[in-house]
N, C-alpha and C positions, 0 to 999 in steps of 0.2 A: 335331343342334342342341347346343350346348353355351351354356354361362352367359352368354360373350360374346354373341349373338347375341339374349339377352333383355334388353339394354342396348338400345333404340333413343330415338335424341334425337327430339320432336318439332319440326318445322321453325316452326311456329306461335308456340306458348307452351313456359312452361317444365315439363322434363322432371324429377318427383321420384322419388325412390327411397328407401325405408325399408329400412334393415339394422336386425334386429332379433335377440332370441335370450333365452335362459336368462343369465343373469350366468354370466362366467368361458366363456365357447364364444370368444370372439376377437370380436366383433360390432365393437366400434373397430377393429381392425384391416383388417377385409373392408370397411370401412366408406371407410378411409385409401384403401387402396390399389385401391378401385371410384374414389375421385374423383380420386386421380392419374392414373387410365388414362382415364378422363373429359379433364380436361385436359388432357392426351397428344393426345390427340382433337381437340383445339383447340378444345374446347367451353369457355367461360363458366363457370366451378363453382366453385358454393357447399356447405361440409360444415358442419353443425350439430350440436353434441353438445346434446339434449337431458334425457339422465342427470343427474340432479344431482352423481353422483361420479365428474365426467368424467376421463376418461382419454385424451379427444383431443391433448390437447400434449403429454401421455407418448407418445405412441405418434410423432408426427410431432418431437418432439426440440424443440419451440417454448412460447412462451409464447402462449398463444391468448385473446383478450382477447372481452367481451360484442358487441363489435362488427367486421364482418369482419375479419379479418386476414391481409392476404397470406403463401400458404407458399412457392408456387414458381408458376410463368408454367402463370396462365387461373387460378391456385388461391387459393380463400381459404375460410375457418375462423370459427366460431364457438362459442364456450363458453356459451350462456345462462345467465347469473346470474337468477338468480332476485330477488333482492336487488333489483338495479337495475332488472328487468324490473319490479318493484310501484312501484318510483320514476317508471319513465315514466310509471306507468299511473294515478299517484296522483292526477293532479288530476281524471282522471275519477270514479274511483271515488269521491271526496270531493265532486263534484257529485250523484252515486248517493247517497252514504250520506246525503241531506238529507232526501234521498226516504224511502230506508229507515229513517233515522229516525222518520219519520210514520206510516209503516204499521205500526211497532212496536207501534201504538195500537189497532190494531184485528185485535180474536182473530182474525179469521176469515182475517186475511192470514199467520200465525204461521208455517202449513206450508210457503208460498212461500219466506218468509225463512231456515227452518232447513234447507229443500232445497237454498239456495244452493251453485256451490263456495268453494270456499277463495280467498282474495281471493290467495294467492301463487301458485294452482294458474292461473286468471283473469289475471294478470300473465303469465305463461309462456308460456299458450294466444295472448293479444295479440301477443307476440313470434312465434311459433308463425306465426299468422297476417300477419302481415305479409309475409314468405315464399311462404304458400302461396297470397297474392292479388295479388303482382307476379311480373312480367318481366323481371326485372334480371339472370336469371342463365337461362344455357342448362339447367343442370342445378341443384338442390339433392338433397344428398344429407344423410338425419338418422338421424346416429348414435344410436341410441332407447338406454332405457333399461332394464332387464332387464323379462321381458314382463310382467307386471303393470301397470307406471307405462305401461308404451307402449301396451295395450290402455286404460285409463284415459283417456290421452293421444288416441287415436284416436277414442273414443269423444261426447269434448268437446264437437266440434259439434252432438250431438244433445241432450245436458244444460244447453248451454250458451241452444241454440235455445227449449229449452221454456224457461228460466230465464228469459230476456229476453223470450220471448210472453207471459211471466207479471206481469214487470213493467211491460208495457208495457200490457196487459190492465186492471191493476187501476188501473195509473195513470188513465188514459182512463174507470176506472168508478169514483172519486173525486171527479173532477170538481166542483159546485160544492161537496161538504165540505171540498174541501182549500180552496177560494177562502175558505171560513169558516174554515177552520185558520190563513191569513194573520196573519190578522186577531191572532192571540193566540202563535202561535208565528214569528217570526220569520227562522229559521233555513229557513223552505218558501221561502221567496223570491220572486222577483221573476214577474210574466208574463212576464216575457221572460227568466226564468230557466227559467222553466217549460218555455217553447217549447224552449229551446235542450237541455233536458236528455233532451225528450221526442225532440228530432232524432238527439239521440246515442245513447241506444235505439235507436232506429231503423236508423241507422249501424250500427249493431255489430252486430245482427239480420240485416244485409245483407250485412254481411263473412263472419258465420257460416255462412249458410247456402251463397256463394257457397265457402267452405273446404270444405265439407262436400261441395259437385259436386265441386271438382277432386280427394279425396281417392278418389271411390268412379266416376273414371275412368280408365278402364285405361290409355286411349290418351294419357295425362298423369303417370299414376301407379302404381309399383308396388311392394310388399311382397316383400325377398328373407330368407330364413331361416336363422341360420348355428345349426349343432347342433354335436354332438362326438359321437363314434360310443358313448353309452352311455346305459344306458334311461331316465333321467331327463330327460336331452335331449331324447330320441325324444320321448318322453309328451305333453311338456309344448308343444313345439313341434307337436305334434300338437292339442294342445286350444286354444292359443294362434290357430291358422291357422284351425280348425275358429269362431274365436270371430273373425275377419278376416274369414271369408267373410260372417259374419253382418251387420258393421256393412259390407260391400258395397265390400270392399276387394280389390283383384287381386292374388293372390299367383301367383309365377311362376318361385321357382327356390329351392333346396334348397342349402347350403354347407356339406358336412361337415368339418371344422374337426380338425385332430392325428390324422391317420390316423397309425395306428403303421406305419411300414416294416414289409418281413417280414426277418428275422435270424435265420439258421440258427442263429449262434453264440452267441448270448444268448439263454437259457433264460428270461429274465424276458420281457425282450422278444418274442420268440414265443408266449408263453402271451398278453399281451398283442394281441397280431397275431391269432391265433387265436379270442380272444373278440370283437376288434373289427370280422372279417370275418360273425359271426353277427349283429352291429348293423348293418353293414352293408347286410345281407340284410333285415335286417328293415326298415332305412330305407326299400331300392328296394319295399320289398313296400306298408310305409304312403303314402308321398309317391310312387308311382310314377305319377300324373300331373306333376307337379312337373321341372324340370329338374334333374338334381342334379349338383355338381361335390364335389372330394375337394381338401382341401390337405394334405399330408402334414406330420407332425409335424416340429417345426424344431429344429434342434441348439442354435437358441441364443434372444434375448428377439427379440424383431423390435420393434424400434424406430427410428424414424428415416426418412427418406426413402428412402434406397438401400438399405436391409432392405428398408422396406413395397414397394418399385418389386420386388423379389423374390416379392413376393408377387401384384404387378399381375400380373408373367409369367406366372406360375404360370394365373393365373386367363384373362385376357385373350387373354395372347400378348403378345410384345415387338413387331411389327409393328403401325405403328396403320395401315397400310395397308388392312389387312384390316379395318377400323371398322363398325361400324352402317351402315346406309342411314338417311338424313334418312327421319322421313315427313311 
C-alpha cells in the first residue's frame, strides 16, 4: 500500500484531509500538491490555509484571497483572514455580547466568561466550520498550522460545545431575573430578541457538535503527518498524533519530507545521508502502523504549479488512471 491509496474520495459526502506537521517540514507544500492530484482526479477541491502565516499563495505562485479562489480546473484556495472572519461573525457576537454583558453581574457566572475563547479564535473556528458542515466540494483539504495552533484548532469543537452548553445553560436559568433586568437595563432587549438569540445558541451548538462527528470520522476524514528525517520532528509528530488519537481523530499516513540523496562524492552530504538513514529507522520503528512515503530533498525552492505537480508525481504518480475507488 502506498500514500496514494489512503486518499479515497467518499461517494456521499465530502472527503477531508488534514496536512499537518512541525513548522518548516514542507506541510504547504504536501498540502498543494495532495489537492492538485485531487483535482487531477477530477474531483471538486477545496485547499484552506488555516496558519495565520500562510504560505499557500507562496507556494502555488498566486494571490489567494479569504474567499475561494480559483488555481487551476476542479481547484480552489483559500487564506482565512482572521480579520474578516470576526467581521462576518460580528453581528452575532454583538447579539452574544448583550447577554454577556448581563452575566457580568453575577459572581457566580465569572468562570464561564473567563473560560471563553478568543473572540478572533471563535471567528476562525465559524469559518472553519462552514466547510466542515457543507457539500459543496468533493474534497477539502486544510493546510494546518505548525502543531500546536492545529491541535488547538482540532480540539474546538469540544471547548467550544461546553462554552455554548454553558451559555445556554445559564441563560435558561436566568429567566424571570433577566425579565427584571429589562426593566432597568436596556441593552437585555427585546423578547423577541431574547428568543432569537437563544435560537442562535442553539444553532451554533448544533453546528458544533455536528463538526465535531464529521472530524472524528474516518470514513469522511483523515490526519496525514509530514516530518523531516530528524529527532525533533520525530518527537514531536509523535506526541502531536499520540494527542489526535485522543480527540478521536484517524491518522493514517506518515510524509517524510528532504530525505538527503546518498552521494559518494560529497563528504557533507553523505555524513548527512548517513545520519538521516538512522532517523529514518527510527521513523519506520515509531510510526510503523502508519503508511509511510519519503520525498527526497529538492535541488531547488518548489514553488509554483508545475514544481508542486513534481511533487504530485513523486507522491501519487502521474497516471490518474490509477485513482482511488469511490466508496
Amino acid at each position: 500500500m502506498s500514500v496514494k491509496d489512503l486518499v479515497t474520495f467518499n461517494k456521499k459526502n465530502t472527503t477531508f484531509i488534514f496536512i499537518g506537521g512541525k513548522g518548516g517540514v514542507g506541510k504547504t507544500t504536501i498540502s498543494a500538491a495532495t489537492a492538485l492530484w485531487c483535482a487531477r482526479m477530477n474531483k471538486k477541491t477545496l485547499i484552506i490555509s488555516t496558519d495565520p502565516a500562510h504560505s499557500l499563495g507562496d507556494s502555488f505562485d498566486r494571490i489567494i484571497k479569504h474567499v475561494p479562489t480559483p488555481i487551476t480546473q476542479n481547484l480552489e484556495a483559500i487564506e482565512i483572514d482572521p480579520d474578516k472572519a470576526m467581521e462576518e461573525y460580528k453581528d452575532r457576537m454583538e447579539s452574544q455580547q448583550k447577554y454577556s454583558d448581563a452575566l457580568s453581574m453575577f459572581s457566580d457566572q465569572m468562570d464561564m466568561m473567563s473560560s471563553s475563547p478568543g473572540i478572533d479564535e471563535v471567528a476562525s473556528f465559524e469559518k472553519f466550520m462552514e466547510y466542515m458542515t457543507s457539500d459543496e466540494y468533493d474534497v477539502v483539504i486544510f493546510d494546518t498550522a505548525p502543531t500546536g495552533h492545529t491541535l488547538r484548532l482540532l480540539s474546538f469543537p469540544e471547548m467550544m460545545d461546553s462554552w455554548m452548553g454553558k451559555m445556554i445553560k445559564t441563560r435558561k436559568a436566568l429567566g424571570s431575573a433577566a425579565q427584571k433586568l429589562k426593566n432597568i437595563m436596556p441593552f437585555m432587549g427585546s423578547d423577541e430578541d431574547e428568543f432569537e438569540s437563544m435560537a442562535e445558541l442553539e444553532e451554533t451548538k448544533k453546528r458544533i457538535i455536528e463538526a465535531r462527528s464529521v472530524l472524528t470520522d474516518s470514513d469522511r476524514t483523515s490526519f496525514k503527518t509530514v516530518l523531516i528525517p530528524e529527532e525533533m520532528s520525530i518527537y514531536e509528530s509523535s506526541r502531536a498524533m499520540d494527542a489526535l488519537h485522543k480527540c478521536d481523530m484517524y491518522t493514517d499516513g506518515i510524509i517524510v519530507n528532504k530525505v538527503q540523496p546518498d552521494n559518494e562524492h560529497c563528504e557533507f552530504c553523505k555524513a548527512r545521508y548517513d545520519v538521516q538513514q538512522k532517523r529514518l529507522d527510527t521513523i519506520h520503528e515509531i510510526f510503523s502502523e502508519q503508511i509511510i512515503a519519503e520525498i527526497p530533498l529538492q535541488a531547488h525552492e518548489v514553488r509554483g504549479i508545475d514544481q508542486l505537480y513534481e511533487i504530485c508525481d513523486l507522491l501519487y504518480g502521474s497516471d490518474p488512471s490509477n485513482g482511488p475507488i469511490a466508496l
